[in-house]
C-alpha positions as CSV (number, residue, x, y, z in Angstrom):
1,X,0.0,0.0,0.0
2,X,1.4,3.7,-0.8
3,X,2.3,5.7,2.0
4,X,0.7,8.7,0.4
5,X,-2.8,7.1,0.3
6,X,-2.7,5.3,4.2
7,X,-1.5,8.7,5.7
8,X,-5.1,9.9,4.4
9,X,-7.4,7.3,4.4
10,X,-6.5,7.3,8.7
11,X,-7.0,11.0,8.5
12,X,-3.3,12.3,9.7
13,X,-3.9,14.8,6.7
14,X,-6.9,16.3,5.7
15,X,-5.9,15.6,1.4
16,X,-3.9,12.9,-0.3
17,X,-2.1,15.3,-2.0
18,X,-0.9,17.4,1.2
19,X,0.2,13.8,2.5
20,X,2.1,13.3,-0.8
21,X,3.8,16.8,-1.0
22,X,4.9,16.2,3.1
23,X,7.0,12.3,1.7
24,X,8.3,14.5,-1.5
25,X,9.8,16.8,0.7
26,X,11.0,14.3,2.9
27,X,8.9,15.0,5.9
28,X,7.5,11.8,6.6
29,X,10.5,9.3,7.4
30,X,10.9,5.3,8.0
31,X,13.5,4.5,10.1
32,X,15.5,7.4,9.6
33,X,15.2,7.6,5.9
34,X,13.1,9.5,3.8
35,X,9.9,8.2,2.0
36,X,8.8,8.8,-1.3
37,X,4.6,9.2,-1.8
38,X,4.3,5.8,-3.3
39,X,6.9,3.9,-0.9
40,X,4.8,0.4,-0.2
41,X,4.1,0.2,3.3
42,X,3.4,-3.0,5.9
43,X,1.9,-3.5,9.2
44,X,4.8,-3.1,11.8
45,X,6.4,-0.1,9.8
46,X,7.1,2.8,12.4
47,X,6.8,6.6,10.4
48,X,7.8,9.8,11.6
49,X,5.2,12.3,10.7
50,X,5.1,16.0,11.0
51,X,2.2,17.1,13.1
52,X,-0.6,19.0,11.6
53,X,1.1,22.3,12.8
54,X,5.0,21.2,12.0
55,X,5.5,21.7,15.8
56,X,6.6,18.1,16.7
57,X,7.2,14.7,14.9
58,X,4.6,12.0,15.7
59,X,5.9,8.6,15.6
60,X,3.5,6.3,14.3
61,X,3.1,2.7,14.4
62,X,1.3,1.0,11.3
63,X,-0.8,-1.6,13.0
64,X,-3.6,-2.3,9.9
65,X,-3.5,-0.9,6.4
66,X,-6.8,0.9,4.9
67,X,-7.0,1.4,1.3
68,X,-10.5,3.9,2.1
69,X,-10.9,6.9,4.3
70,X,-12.8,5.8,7.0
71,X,-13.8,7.2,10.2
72,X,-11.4,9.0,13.0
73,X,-12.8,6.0,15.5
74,X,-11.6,3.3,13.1
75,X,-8.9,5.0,11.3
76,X,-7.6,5.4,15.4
77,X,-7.5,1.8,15.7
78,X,-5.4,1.2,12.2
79,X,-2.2,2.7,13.8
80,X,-0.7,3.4,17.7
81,X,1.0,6.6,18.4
82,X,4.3,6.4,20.2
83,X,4.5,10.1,20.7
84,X,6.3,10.6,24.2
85,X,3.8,11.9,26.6
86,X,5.5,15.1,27.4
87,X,5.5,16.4,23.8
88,X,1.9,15.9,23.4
89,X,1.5,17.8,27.0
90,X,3.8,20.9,25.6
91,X,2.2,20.7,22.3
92,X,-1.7,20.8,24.0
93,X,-0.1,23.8,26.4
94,X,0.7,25.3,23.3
95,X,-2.6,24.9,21.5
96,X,-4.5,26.5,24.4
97,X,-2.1,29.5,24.4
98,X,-2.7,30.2,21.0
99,X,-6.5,29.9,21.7
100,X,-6.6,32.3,24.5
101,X,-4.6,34.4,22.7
102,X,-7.1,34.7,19.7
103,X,-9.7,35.4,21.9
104,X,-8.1,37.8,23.6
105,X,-7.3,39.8,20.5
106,X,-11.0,39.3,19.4
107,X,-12.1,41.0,22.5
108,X,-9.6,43.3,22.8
109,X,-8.6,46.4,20.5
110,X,-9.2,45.9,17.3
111,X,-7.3,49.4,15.8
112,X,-9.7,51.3,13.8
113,X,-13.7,51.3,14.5
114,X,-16.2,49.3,12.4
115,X,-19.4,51.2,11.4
116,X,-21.2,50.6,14.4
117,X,-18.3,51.2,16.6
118,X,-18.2,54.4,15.5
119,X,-21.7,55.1,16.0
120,X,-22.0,53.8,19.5
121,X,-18.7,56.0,20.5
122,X,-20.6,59.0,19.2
123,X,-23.4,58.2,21.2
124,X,-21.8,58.3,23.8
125,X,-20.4,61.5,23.7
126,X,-17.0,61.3,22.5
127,X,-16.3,62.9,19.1
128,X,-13.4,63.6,17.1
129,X,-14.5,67.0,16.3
């Protein structure tokens, strides 16, 4: 089975052709070496793979191959993820500080006044003028 095509059908990345751009740019890796999009893979294979973000490497055991996409329940039981527990914390820890962070710029200033900004402000007083 091509790399390419089991890195999507188990939903690591959202396209095949995202999957097959990361092996031609050597991203995803076997054992070290660099994998090409139609590499054939087996059960017991262990791949590095970049995370959705490019923050950490996942290291992924293959444990069934799927030639269709399938759902995130099954496609979780086609490989095991070796990832070390404290990369996955500092990676989470991360993902929540960029998510407080968006909000907080949401609620906060947002630099010049939309249109109804603008007109509350005025209502209440305060004018350029």
């Amino acid at each position: 089975m091509r790399v390419d095509k089991w890195l999507w059908s188990v939903r690591l990345y959202k396209t095949r052709s995202q999957a097959s751009h990361d092996c031609s740019t050597g991203k995803v890796k076997r054992s070290g070496k660099t994998l090409k999009p139609s590499a054939a893979l087996k059960i017991g294979d262990t791949l590095e793979v970049p995370s959705s973000d490019n923050a950490y490497k996942r290291n992924i055991e293959v444990i069934q191959l799927i030639e269709k996409r399938v759902g995130a329940p099954l496609a979780r039981e086609a490989y095991h993820d070796h990832t070390p527990a404290k990369i996955l914390a500092e990676a989470e820890h991360r993902r929540l500080a960029n998510k407080e962070n968006r909000q907080s710029r949401k609620e906060g200033d947002q630099g010049r006044l939309t249109k109804r900004n603008r007109r509350q402000w005025e209502e209440g007083g305060n004018r350029f003028f």
